[in-house]
CHARMM-style PDB file with segment names, atoms N, HN, CA, C and O in Angstrom:
ATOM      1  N   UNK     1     142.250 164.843  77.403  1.00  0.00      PROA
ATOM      2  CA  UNK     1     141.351 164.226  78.334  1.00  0.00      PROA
ATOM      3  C   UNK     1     140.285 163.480  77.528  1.00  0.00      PROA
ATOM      4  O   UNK     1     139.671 164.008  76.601  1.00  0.00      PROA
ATOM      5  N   UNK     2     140.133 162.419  77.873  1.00  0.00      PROA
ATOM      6  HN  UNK     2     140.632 161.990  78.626  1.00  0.00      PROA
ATOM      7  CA  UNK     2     139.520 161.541  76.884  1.00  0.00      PROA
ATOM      8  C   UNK     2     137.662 161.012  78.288  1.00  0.00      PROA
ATOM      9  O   UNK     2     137.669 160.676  79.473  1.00  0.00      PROA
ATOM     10  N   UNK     3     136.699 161.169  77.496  1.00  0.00      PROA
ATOM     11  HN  UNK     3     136.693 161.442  76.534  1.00  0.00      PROA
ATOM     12  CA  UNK     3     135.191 160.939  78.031  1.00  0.00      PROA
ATOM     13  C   UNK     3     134.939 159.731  77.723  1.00  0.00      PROA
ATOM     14  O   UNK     3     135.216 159.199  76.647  1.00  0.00      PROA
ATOM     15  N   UNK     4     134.285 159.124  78.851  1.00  0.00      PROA
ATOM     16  HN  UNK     4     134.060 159.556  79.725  1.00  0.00      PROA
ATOM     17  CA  UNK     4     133.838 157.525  78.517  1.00  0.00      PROA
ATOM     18  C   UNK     4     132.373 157.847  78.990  1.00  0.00      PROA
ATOM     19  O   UNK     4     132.073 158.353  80.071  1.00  0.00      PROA
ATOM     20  N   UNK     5     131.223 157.337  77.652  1.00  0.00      PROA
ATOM     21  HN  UNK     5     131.466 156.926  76.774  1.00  0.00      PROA
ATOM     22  CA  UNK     5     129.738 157.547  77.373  1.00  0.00      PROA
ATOM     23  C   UNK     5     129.406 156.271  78.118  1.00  0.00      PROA
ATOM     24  O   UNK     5     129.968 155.215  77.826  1.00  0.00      PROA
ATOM     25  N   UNK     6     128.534 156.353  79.038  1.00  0.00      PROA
ATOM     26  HN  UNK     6     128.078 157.210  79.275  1.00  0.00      PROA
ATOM     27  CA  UNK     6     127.733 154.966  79.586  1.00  0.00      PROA
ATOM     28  C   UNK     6     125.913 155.641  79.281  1.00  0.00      PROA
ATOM     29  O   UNK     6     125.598 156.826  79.380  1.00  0.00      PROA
ATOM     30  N   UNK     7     125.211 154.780  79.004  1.00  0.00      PROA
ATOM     31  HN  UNK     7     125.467 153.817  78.923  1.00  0.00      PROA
ATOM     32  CA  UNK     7     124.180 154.712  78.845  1.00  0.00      PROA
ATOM     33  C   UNK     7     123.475 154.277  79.710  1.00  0.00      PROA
ATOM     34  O   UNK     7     123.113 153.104  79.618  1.00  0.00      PROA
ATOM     35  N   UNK     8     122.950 155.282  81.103  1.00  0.00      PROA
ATOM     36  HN  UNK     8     123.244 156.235  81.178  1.00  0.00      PROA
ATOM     37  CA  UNK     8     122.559 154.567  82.073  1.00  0.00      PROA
ATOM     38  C   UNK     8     121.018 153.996  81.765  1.00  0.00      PROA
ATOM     39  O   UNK     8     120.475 153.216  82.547  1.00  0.00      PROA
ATOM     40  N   UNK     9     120.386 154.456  80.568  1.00  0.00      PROA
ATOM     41  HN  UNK     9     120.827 155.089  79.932  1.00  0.00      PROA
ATOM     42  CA  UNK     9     119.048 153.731  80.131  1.00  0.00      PROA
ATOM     43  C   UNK     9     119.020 152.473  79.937  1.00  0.00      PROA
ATOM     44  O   UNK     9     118.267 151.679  80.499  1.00  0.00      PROA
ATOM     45  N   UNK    10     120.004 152.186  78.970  1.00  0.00      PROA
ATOM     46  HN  UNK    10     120.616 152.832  78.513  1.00  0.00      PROA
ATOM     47  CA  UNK    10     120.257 150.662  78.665  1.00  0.00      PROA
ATOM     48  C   UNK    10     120.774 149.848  79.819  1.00  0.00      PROA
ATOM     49  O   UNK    10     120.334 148.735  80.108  1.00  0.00      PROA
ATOM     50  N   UNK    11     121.775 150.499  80.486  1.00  0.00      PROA
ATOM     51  HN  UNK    11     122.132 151.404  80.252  1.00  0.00      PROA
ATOM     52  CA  UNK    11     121.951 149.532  81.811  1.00  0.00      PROA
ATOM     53  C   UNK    11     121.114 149.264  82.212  1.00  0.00      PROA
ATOM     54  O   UNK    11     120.728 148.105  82.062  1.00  0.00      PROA
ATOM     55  N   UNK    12     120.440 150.097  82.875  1.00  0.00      PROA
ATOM     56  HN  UNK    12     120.754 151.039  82.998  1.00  0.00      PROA
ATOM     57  CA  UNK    12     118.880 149.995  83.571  1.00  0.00      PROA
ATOM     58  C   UNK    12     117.967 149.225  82.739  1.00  0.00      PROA
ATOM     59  O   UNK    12     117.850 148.137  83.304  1.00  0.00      PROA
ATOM     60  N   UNK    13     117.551 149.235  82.115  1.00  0.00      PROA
ATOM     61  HN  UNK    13     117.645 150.119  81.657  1.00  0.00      PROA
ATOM     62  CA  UNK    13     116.897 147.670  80.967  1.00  0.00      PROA
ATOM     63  C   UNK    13     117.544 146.832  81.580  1.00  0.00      PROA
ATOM     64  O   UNK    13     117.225 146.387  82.683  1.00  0.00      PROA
ATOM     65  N   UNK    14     118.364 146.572  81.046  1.00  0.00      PROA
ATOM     66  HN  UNK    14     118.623 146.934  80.150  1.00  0.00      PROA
ATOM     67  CA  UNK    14     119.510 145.305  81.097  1.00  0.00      PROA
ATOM     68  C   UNK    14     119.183 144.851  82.849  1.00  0.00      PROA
ATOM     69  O   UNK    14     119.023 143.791  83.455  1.00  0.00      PROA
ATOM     70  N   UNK    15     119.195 145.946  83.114  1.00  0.00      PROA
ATOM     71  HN  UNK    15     119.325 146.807  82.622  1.00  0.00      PROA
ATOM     72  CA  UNK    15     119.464 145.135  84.786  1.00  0.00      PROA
ATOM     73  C   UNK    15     117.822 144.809  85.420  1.00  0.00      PROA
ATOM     74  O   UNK    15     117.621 143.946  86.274  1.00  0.00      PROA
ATOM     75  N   UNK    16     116.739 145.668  84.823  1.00  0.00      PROA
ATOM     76  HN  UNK    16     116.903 146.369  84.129  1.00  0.00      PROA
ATOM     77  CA  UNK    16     115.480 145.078  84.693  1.00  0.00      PROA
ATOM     78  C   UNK    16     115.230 143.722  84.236  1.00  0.00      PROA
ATOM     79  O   UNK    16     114.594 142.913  84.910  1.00  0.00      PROA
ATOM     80  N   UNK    17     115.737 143.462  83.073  1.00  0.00      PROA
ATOM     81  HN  UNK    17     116.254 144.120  82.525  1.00  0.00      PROA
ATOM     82  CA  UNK    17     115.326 142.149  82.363  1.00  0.00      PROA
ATOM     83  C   UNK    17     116.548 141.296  83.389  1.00  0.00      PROA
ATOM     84  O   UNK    17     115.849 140.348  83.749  1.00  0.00      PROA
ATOM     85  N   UNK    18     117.375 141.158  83.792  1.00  0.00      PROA
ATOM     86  HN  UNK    18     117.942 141.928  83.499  1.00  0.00      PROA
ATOM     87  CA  UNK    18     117.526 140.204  85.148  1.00  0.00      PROA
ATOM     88  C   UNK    18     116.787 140.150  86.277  1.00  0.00      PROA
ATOM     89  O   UNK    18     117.282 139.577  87.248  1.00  0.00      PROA
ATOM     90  N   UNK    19     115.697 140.627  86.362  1.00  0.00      PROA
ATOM     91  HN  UNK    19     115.295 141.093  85.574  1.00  0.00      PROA
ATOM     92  CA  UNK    19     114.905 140.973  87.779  1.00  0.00      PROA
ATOM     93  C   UNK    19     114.901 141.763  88.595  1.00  0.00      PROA
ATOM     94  O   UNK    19     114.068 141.871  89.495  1.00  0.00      PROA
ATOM     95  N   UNK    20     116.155 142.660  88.331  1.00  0.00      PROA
ATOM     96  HN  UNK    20     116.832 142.572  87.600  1.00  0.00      PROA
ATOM     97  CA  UNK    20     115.262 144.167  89.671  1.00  0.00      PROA
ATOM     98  C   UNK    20     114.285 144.874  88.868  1.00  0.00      PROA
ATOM     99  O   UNK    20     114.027 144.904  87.664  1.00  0.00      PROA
ATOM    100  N   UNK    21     113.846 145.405  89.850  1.00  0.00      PROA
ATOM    101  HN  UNK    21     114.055 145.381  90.828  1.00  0.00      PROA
ATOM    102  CA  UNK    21     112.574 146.423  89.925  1.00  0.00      PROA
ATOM    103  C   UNK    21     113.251 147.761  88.740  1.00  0.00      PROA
ATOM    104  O   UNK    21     114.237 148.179  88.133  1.00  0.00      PROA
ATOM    105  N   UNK    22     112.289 147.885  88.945  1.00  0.00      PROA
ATOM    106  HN  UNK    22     111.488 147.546  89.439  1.00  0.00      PROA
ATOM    107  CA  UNK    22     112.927 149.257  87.763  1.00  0.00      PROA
ATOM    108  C   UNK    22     113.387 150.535  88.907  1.00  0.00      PROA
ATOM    109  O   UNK    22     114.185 151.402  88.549  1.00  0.00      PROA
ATOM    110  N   UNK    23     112.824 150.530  90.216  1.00  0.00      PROA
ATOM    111  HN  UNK    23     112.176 149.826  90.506  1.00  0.00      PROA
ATOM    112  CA  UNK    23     113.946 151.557  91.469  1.00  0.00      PROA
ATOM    113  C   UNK    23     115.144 151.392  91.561  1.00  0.00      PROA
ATOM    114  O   UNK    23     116.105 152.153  91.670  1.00  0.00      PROA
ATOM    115  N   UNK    24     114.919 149.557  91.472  1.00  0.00      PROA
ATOM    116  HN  UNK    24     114.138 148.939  91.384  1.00  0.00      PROA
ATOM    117  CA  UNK    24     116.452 149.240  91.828  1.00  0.00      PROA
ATOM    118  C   UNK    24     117.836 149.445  90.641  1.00  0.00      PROA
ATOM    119  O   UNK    24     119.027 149.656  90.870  1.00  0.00      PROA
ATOM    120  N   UNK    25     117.028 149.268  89.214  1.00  0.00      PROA
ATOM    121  HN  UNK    25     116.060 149.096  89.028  1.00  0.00      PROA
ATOM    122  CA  UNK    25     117.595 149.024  87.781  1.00  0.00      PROA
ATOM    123  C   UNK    25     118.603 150.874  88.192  1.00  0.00      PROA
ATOM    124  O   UNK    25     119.805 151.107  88.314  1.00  0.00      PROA
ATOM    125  N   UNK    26     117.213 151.910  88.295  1.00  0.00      PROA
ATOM    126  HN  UNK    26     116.236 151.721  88.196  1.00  0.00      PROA
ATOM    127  CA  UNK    26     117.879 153.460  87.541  1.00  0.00      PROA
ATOM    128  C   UNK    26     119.168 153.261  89.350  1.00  0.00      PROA
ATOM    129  O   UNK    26     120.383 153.446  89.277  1.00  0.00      PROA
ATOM    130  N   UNK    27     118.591 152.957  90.412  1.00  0.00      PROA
ATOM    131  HN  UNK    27     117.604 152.806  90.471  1.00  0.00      PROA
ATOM    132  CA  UNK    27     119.203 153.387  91.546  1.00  0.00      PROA
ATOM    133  C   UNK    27     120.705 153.126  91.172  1.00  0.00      PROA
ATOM    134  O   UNK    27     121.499 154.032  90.919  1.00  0.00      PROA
ATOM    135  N   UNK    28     121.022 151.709  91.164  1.00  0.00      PROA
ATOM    136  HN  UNK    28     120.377 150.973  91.370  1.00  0.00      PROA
ATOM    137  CA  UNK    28     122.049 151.184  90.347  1.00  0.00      PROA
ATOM    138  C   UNK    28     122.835 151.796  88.989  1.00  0.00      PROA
ATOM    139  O   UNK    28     124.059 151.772  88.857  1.00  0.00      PROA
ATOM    140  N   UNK    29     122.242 152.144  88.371  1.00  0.00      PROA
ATOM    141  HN  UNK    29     121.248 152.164  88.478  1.00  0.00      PROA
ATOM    142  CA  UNK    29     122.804 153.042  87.311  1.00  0.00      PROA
ATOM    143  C   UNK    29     123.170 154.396  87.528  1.00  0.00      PROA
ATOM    144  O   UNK    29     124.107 154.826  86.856  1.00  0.00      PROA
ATOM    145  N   UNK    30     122.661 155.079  88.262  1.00  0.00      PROA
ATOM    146  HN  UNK    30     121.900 154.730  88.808  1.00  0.00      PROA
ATOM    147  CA  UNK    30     122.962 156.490  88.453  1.00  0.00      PROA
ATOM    148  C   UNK    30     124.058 156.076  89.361  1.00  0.00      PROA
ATOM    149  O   UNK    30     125.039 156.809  89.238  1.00  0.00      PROA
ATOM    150  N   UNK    31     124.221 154.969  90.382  1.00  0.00      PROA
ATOM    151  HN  UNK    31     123.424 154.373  90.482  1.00  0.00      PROA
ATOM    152  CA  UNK    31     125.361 154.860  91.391  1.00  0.00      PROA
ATOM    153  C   UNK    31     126.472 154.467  90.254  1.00  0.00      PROA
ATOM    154  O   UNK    31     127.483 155.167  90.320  1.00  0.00      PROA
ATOM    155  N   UNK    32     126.468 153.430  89.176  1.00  0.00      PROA
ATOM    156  HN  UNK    32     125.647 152.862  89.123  1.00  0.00      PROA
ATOM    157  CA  UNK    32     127.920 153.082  88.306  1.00  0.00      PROA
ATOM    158  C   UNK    32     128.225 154.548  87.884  1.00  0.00      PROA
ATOM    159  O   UNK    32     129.380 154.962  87.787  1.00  0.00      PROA
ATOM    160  N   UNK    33     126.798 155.540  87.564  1.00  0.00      PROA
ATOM    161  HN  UNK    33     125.859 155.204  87.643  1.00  0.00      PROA
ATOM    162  CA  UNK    33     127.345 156.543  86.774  1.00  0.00      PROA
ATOM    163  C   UNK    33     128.192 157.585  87.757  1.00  0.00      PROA
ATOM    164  O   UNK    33     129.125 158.241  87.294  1.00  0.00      PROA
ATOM    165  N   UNK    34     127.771 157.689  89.218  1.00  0.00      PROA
ATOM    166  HN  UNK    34     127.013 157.156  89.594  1.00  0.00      PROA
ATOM    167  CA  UNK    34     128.412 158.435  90.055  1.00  0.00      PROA
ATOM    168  C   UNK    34     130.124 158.029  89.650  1.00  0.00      PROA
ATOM    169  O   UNK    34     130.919 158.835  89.169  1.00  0.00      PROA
ATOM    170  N   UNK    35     130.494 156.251  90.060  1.00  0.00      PROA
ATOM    171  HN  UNK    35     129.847 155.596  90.451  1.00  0.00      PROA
ATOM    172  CA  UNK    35     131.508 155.764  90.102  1.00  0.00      PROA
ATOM    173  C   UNK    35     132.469 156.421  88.597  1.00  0.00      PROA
ATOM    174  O   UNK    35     133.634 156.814  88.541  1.00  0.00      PROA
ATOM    175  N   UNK    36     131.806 156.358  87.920  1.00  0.00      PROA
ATOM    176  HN  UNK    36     130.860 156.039  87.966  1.00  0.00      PROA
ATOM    177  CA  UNK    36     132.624 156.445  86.610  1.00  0.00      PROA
ATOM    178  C   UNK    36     133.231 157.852  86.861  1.00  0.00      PROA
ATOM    179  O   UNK    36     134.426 158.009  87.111  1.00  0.00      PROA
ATOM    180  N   UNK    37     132.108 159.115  86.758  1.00  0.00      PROA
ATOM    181  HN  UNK    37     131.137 158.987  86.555  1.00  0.00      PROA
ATOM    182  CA  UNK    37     132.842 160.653  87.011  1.00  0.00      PROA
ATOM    183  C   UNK    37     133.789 160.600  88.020  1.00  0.00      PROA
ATOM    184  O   UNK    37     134.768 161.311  87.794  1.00  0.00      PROA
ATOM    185  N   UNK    38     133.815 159.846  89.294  1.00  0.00      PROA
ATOM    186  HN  UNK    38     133.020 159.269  89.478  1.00  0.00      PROA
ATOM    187  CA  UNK    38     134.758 159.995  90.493  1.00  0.00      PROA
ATOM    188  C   UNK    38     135.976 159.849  89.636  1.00  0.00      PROA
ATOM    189  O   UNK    38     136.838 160.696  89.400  1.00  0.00      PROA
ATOM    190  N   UNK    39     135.844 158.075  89.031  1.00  0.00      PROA
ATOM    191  HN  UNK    39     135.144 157.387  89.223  1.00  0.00      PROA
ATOM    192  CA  UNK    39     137.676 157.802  88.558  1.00  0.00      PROA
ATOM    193  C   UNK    39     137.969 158.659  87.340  1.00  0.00      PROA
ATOM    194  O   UNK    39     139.168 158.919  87.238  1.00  0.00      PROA
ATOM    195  N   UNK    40     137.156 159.193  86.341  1.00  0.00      PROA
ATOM    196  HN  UNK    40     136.182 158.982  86.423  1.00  0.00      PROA
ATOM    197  CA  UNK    40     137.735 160.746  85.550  1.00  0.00      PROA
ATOM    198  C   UNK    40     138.241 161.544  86.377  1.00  0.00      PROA
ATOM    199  O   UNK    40     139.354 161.841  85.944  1.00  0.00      PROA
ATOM    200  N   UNK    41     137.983 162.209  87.609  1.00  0.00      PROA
ATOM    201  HN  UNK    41     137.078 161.968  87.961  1.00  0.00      PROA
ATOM    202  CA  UNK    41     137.958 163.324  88.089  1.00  0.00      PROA
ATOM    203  C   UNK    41     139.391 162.890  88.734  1.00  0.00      PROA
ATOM    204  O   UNK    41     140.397 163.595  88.813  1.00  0.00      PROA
ATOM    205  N   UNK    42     139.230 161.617  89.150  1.00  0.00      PROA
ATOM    206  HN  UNK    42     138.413 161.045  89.086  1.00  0.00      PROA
ATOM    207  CA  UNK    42     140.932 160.957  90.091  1.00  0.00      PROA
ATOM    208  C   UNK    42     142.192 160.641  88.984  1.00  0.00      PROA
ATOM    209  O   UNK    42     143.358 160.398  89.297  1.00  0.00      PROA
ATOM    210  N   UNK    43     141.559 160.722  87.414  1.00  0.00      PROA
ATOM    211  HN  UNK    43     140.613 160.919  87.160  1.00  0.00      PROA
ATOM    212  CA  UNK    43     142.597 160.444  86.638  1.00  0.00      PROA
ATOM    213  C   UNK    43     143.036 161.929  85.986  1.00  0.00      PROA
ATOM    214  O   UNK    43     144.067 162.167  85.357  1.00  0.00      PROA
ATOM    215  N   UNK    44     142.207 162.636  86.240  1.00  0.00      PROA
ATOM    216  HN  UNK    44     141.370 162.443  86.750  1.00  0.00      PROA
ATOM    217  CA  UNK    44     142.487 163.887  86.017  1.00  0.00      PROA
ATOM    218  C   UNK    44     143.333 165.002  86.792  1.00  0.00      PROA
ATOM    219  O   UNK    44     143.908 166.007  86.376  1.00  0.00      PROA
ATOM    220  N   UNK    45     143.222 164.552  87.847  1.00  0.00      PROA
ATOM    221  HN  UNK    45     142.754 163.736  88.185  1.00  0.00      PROA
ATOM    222  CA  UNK    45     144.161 164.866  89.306  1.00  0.00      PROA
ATOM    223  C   UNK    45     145.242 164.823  89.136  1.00  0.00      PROA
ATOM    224  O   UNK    45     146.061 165.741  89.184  1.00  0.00      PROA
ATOM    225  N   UNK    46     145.430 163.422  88.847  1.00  0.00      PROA
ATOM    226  HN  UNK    46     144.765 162.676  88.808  1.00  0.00      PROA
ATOM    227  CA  UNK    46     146.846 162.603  88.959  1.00  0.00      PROA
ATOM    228  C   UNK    46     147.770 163.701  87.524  1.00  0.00      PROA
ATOM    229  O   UNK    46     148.793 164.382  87.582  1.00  0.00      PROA
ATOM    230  N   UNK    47     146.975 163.463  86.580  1.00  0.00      PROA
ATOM    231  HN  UNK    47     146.143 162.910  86.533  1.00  0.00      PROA
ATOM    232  CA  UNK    47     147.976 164.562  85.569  1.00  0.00      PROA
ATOM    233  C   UNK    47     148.161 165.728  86.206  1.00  0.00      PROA
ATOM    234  O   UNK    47     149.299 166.178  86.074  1.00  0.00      PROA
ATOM    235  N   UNK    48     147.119 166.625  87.115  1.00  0.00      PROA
ATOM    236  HN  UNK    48     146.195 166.259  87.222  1.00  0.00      PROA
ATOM    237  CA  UNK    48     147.465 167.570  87.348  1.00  0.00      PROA
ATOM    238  C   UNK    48     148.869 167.921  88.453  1.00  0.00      PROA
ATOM    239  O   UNK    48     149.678 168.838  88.597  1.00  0.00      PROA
ATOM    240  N   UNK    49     148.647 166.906  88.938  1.00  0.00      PROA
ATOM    241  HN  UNK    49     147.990 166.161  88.820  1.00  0.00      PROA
ATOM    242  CA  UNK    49     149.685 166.534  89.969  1.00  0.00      PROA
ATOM    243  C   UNK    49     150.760 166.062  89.722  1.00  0.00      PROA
ATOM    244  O   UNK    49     151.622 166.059  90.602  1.00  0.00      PROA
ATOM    245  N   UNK    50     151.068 165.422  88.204  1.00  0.00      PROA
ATOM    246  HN  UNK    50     150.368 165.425  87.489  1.00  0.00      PROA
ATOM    247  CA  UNK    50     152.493 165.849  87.481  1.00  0.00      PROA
ATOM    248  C   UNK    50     152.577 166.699  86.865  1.00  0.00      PROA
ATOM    249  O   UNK    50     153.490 166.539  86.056  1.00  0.00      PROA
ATOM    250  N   UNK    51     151.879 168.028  86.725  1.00  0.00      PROA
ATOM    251  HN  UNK    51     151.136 168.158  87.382  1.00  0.00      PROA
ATOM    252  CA  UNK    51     152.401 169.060  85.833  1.00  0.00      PROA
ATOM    253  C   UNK    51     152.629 169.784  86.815  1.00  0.00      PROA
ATOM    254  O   UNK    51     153.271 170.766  86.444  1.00  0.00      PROA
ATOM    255  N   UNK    52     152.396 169.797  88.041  1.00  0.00      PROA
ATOM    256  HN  UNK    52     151.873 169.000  88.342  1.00  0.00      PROA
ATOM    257  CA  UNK    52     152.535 170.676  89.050  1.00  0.00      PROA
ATOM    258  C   UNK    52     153.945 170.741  89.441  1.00  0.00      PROA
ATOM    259  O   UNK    52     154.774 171.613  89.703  1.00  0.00      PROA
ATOM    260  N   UNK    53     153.882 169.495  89.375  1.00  0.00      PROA
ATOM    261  HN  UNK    53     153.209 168.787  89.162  1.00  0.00      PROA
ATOM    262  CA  UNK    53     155.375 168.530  90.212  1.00  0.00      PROA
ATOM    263  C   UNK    53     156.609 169.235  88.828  1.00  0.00      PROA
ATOM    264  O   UNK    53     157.550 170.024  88.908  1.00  0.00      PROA
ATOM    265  N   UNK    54     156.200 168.726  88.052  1.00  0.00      PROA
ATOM    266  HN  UNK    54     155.435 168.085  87.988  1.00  0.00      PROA
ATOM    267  CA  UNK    54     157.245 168.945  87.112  1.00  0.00      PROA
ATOM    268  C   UNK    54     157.526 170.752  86.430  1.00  0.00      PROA
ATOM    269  O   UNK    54     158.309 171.033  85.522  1.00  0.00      PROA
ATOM    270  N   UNK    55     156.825 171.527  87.029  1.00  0.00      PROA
ATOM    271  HN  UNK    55     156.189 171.298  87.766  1.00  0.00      PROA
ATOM    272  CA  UNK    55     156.835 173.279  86.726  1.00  0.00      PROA
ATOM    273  C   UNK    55     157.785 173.288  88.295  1.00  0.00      PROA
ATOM    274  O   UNK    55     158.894 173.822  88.329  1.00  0.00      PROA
ATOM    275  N   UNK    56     157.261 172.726  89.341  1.00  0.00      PROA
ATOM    276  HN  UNK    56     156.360 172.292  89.313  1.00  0.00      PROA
ATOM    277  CA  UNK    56     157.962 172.860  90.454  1.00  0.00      PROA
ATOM    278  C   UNK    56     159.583 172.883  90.204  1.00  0.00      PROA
ATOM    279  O   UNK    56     160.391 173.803  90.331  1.00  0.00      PROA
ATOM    280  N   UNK    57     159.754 171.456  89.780  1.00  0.00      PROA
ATOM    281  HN  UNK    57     159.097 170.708  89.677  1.00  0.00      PROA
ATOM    282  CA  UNK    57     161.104 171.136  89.490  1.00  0.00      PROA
ATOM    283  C   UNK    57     162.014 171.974  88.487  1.00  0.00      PROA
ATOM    284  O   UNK    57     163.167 172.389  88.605  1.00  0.00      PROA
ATOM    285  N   UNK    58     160.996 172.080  87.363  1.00  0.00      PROA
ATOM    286  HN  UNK    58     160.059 171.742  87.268  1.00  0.00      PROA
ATOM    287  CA  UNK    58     161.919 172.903  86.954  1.00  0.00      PROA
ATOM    288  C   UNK    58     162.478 174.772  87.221  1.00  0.00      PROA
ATOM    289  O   UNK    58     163.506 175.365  86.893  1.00  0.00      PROA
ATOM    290  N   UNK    59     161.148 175.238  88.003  1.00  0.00      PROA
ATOM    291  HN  UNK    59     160.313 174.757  88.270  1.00  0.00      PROA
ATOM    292  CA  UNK    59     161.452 176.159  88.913  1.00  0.00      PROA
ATOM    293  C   UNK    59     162.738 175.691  89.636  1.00  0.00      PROA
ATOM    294  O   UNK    59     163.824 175.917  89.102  1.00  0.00      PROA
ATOM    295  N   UNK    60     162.699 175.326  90.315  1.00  0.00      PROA
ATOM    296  HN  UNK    60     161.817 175.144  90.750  1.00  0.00      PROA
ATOM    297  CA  UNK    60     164.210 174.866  91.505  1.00  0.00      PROA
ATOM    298  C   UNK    60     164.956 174.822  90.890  1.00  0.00      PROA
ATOM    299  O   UNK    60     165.888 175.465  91.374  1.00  0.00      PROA
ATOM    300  N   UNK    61     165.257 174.321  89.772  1.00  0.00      PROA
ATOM    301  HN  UNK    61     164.500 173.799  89.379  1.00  0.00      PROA
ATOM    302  CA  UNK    61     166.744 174.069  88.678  1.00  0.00      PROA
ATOM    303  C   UNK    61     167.274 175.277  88.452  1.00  0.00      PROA
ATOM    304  O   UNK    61     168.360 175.691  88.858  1.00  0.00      PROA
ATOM    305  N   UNK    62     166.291 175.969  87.634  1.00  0.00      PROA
ATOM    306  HN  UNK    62     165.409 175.633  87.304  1.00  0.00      PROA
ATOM    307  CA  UNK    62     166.621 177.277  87.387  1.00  0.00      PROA
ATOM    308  C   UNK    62     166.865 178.427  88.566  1.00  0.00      PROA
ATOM    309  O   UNK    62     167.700 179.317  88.409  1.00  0.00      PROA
ATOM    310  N   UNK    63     166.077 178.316  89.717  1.00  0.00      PROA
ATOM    311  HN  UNK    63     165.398 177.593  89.844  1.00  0.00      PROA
ATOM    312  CA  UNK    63     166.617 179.227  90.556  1.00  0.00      PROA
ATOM    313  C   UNK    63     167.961 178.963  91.027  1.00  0.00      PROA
ATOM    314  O   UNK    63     168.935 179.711  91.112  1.00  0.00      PROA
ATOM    315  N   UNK    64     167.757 177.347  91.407  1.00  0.00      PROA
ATOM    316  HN  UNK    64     166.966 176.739  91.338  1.00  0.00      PROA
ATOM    317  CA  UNK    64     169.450 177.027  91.689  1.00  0.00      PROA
ATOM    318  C   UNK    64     170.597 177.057  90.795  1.00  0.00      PROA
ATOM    319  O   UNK    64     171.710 176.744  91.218  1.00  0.00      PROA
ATOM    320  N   UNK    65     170.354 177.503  89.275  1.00  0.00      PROA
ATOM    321  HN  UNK    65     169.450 177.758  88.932  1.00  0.00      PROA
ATOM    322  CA  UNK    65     171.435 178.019  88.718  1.00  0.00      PROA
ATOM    323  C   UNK    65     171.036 179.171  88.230  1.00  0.00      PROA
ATOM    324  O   UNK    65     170.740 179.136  87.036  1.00  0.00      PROA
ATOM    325  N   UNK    66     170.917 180.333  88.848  1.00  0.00      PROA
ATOM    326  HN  UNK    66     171.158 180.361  89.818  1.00  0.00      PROA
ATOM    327  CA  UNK    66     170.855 181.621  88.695  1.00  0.00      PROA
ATOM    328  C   UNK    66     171.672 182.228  89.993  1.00  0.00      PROA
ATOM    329  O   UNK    66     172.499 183.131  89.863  1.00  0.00      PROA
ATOM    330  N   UNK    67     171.232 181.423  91.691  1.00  0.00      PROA
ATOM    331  HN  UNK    67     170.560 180.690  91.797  1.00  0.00      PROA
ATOM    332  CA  UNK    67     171.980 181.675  92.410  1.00  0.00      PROA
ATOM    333  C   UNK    67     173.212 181.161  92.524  1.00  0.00      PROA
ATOM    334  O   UNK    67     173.772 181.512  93.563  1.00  0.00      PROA
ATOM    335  N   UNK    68     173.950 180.323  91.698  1.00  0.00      PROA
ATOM    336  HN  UNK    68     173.495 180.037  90.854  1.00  0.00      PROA
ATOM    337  CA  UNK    68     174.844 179.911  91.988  1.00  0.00      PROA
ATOM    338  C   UNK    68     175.869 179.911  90.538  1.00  0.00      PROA
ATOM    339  O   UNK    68     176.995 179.437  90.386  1.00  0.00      PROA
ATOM    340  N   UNK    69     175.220 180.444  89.837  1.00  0.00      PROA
ATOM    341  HN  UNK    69     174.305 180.829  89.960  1.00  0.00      PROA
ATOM    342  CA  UNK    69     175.628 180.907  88.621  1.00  0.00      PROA
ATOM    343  C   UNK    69     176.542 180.102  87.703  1.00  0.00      PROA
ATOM    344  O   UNK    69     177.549 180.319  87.030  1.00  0.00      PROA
ATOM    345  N   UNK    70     175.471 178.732  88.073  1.00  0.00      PROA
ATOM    346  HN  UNK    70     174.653 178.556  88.620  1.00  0.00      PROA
ATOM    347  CA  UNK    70     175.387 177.630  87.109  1.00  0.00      PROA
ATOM    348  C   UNK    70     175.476 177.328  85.827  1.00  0.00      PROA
ATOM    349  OT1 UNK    70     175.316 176.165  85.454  1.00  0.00      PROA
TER     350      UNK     70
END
């Protein structure tokens, strides 16, 4: 699982020195920073949701050749 560092200080500068307010600069930054943890947390899923899939499957294989004495 790999972490991606955002610096919501420097954004917030950055988005000050274009003209928002400094409410609007951190408001904005803490919202990209919300966005960012969501798509970790949705890319993190998704693996979990092929290892699930794939213990599943191979459960079924094996039961179906134990009962059928495959």
């Amino acid at each position: 699982m790999s972490f991606i560092t955002f610096d919501t200080l420097q954004y917030a500068k950055a988005l000050e020195a274009k003209g928002f307010t400094t409410e609007q600069a951190e408001a904005l930054a803490e919202q990209t920073l919300m966005k960012q943890d969501i798509a970790q947390i949705n890319a993190d899923l998704r693996v979990l949701k092929w290892g699930i899939g794939l213990v599943v499957g191979i459960a079924v294989t094996v039961a179906i050749k134990h009962l059928f004495g495959l």
